[in-house]
VOGUKE-461521 format. One record per residue (C-alpha): residue number from 1; residue in one letter; x, y, z. Coordinates in nm, 4 decimals. Last residue first. Example, Ala and Ser with C-alpha at 12.3 -4.5 7.8 and 13.67 -1.06 7.14 Angstrom:
2
+--------+-------+----------+----------+----------+
: vodren : lovex :     east :    north :       up :
+--------+-------+----------+----------+----------+
:      2 :     S :   1.3670 :  -0.1060 :   0.7140 :
:      1 :     A :   1.2300 :  -0.4500 :   0.7800 :
+--------+-------+----------+----------+----------+
This chain:
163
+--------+-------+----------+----------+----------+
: vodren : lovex :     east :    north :       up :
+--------+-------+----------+----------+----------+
:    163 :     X :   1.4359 :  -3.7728 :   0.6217 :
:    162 :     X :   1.2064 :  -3.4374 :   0.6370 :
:    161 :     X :   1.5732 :  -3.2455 :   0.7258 :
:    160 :     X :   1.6916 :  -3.4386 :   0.3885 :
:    159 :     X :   1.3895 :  -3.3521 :   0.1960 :
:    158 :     X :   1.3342 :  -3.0052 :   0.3328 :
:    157 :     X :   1.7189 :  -2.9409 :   0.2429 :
:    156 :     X :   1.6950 :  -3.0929 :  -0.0860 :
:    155 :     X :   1.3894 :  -2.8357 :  -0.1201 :
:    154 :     X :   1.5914 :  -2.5325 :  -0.0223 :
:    153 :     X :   1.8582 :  -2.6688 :  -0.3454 :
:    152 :     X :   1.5678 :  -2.6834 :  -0.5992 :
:    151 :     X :   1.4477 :  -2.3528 :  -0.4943 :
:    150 :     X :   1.8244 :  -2.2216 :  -0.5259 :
:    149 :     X :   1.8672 :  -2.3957 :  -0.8649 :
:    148 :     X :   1.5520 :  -2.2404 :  -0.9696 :
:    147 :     X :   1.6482 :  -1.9166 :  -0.9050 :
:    146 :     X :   2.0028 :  -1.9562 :  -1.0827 :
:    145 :     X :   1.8109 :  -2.0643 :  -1.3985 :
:    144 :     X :   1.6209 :  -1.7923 :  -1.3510 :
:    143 :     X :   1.8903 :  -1.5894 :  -1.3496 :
:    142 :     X :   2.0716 :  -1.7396 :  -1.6532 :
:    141 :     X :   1.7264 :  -1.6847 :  -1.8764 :
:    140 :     X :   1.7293 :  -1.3376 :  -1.7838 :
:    139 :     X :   2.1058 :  -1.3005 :  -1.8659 :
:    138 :     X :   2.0148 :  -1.4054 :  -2.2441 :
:    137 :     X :   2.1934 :  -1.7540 :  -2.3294 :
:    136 :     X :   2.4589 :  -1.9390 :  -2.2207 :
:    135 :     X :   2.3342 :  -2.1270 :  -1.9255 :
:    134 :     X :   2.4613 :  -2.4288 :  -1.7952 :
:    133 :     X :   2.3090 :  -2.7610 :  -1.6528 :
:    132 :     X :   2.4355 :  -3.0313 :  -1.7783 :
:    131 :     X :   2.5458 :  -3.2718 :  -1.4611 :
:    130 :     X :   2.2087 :  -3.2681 :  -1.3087 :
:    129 :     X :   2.0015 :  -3.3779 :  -1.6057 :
:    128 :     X :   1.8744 :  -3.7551 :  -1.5337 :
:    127 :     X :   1.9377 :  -3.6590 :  -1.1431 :
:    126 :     X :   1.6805 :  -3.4448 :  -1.0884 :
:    125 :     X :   1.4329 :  -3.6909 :  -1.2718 :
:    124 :     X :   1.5774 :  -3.9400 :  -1.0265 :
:    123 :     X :   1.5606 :  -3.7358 :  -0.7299 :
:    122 :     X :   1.2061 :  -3.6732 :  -0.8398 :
:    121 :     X :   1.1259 :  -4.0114 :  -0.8458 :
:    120 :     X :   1.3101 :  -4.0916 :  -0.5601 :
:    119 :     X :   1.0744 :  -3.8418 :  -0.3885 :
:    118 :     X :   0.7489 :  -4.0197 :  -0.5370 :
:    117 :     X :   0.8170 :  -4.3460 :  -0.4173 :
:    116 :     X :   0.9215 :  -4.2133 :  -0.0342 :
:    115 :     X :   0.5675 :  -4.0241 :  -0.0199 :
:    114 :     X :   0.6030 :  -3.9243 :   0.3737 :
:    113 :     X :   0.7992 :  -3.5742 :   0.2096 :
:    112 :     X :   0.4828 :  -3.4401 :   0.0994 :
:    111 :     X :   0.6304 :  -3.0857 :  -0.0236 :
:    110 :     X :   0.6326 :  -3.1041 :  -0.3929 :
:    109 :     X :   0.6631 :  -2.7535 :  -0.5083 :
:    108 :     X :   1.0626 :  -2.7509 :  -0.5734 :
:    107 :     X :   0.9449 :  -3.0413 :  -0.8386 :
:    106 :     X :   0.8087 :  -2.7626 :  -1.0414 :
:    105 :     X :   1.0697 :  -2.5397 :  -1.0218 :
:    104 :     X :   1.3355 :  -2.7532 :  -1.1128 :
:    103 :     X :   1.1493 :  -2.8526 :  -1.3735 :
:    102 :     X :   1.0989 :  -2.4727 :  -1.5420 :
:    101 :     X :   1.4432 :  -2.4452 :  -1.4951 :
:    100 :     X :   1.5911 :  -2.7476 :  -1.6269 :
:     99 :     X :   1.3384 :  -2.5765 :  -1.9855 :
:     98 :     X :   1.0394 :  -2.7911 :  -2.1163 :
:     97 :     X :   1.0448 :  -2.9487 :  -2.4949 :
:     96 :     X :   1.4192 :  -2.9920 :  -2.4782 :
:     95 :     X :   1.3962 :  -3.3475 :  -2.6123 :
:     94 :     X :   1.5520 :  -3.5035 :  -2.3029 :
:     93 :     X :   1.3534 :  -3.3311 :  -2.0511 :
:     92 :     X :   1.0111 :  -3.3608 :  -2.2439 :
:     91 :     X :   1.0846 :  -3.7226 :  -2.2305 :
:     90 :     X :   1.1015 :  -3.7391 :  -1.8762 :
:     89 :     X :   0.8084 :  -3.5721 :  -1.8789 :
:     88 :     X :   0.6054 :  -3.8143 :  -2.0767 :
:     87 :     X :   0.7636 :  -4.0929 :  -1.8656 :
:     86 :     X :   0.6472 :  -3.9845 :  -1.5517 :
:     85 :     X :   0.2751 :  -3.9432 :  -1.7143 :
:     84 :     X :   0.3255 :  -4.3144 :  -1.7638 :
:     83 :     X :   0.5233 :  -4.4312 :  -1.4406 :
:     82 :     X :   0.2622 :  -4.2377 :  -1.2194 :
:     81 :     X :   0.4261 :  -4.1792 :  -0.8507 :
:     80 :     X :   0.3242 :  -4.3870 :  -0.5669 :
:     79 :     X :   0.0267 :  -4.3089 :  -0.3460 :
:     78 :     X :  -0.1609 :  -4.1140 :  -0.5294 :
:     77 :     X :  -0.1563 :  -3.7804 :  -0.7835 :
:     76 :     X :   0.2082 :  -3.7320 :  -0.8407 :
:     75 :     X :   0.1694 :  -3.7502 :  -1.1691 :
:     74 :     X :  -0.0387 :  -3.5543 :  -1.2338 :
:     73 :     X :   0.0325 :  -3.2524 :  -1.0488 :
:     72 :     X :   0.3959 :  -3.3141 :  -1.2245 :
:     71 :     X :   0.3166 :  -3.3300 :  -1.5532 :
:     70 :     X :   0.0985 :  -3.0212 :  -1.5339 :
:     69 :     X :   0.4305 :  -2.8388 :  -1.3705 :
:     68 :     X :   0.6440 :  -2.9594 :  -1.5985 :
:     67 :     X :   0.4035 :  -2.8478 :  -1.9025 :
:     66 :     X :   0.3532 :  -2.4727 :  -1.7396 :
:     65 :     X :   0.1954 :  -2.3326 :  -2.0421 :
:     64 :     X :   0.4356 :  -2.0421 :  -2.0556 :
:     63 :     X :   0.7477 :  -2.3151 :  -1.9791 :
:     62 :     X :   0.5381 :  -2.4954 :  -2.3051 :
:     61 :     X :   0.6056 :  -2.2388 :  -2.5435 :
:     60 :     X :   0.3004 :  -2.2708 :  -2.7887 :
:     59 :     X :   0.3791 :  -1.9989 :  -3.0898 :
:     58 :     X :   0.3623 :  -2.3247 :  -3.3159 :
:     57 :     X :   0.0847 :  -2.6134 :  -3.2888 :
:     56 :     X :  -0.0648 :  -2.7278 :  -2.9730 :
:     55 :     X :  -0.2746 :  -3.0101 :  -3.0243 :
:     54 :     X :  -0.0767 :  -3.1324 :  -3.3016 :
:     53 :     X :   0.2445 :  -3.0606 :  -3.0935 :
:     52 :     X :   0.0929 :  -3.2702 :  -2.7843 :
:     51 :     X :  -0.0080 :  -3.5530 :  -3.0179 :
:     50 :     X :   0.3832 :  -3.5674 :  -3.1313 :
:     49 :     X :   0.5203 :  -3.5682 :  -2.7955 :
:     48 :     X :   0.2476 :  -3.8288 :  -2.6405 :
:     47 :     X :   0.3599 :  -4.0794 :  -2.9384 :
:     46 :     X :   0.6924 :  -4.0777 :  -2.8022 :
:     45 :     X :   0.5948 :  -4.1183 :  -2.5176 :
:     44 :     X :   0.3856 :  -4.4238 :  -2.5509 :
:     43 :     X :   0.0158 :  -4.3382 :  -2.5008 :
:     42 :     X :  -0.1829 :  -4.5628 :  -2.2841 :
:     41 :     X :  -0.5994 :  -4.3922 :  -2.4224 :
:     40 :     X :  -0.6238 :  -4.2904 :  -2.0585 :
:     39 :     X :  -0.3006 :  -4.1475 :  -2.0392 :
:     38 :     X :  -0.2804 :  -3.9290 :  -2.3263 :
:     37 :     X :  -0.6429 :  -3.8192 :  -2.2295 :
:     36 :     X :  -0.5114 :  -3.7032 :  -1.9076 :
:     35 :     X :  -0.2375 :  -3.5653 :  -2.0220 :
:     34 :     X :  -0.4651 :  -3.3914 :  -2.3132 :
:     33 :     X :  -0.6547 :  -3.2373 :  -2.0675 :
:     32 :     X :  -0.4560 :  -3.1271 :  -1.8735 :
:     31 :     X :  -0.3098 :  -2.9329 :  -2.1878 :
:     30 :     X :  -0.6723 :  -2.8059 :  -2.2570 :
:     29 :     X :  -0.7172 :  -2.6783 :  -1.9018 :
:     28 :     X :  -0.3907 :  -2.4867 :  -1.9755 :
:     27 :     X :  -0.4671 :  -2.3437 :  -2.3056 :
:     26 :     X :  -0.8197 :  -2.2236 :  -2.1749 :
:     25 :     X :  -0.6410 :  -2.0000 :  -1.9330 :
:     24 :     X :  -0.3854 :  -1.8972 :  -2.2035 :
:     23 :     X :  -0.6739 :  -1.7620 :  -2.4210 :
:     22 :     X :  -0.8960 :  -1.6177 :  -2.1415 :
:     21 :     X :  -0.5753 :  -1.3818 :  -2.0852 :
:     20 :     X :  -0.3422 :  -1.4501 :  -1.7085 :
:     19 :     X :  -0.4427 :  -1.1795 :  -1.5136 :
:     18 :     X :  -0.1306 :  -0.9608 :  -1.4866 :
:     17 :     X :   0.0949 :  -0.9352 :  -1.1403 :
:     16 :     X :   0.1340 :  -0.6584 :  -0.9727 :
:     15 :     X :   0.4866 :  -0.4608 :  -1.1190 :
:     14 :     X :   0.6020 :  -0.4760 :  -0.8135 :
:     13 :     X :   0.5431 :  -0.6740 :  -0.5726 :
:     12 :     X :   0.8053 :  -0.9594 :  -0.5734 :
:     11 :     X :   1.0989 :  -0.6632 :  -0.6349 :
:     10 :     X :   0.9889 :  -0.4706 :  -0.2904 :
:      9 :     X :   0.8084 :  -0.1838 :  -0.3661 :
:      8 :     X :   0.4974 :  -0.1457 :  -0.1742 :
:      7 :     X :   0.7666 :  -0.1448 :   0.1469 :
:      6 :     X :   0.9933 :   0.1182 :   0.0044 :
:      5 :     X :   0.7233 :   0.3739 :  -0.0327 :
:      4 :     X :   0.8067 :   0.5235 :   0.2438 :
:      3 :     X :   0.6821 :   0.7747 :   0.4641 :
:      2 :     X :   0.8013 :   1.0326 :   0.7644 :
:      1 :     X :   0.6178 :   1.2559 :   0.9585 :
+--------+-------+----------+----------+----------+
């Protein structure tokens, strides 16, 4: 009789996964939070930036935290897409707060192809940063870069064969 262990592990399996610590749960309700508070109250984006690194101070990374990703559940909440909470992560892009990876990602999870408003907004965020991406730093960080191209790419597919 022949076994394997091949099957329990494949690369997506193995280590299993951590439970994220009370302390970074707690950090990411906070952060929603404070994009929801930032938009109630009409912050410009600028001034969204500068509350967001009072409320987290240093050792906050915000790829850990998931920023795009918050920006993005928000902002795509509705009909059309959220010009405000759009604009906070569009200027998260240009001021290096949140890694092209970490974006690509998120906007790789948006599936709801019907929502014509809120895919040009993507392909527009997509757009602002297309033409410099690069990686020159640790081979990790190039990889996951490469991963999130590849996500990004399958979900310009899904948009065009959704189209």
């Amino acid at each position: 009789m022949s076994f394997s262990l091949a099957p329990f592990l494949s690369p997506q399996s193995w280590p299993p996964p951590l439970p994220p610590a009370q302390s970074e749960i707690m950090k990411v309700v906070n952060l929603k939070q404070a994009i929801l508070q930032a938009w109630k109250e009409r912050w410009s984006d600028y001034q969204w930036a500068i509350n967001m690194k009072k409320f987290f101070p240093k050792g906050a990374t915000w790829d850990i935290l998931n920023l795009a990703d918050a920006l993005l559940e928000q902002a795509m909440i509705g009909p059309s897409p959220n010009p405000l909470i759009l604009s906070y992560l569009k200027y998260a892009i240009s001021s290096q707060m949140v890694s092209y990876s970490s974006v690509l990602t998120a906007i790789s999870k948006f599936d709801d192809f019907s929502r014509d408003l809120c895919v040009q907004a993507l392909l527009d965020i997509m757009d602002m940063f297309c033409d410099r991406l690069s990686c020159h730093g640790k081979a990790e960080e190039c990889i996951g870069l490469c991963r999130a191209l590849l996500s990004a790419l399958h979900w310009l597919l899904r948009c065009t064969a959704a189209s």
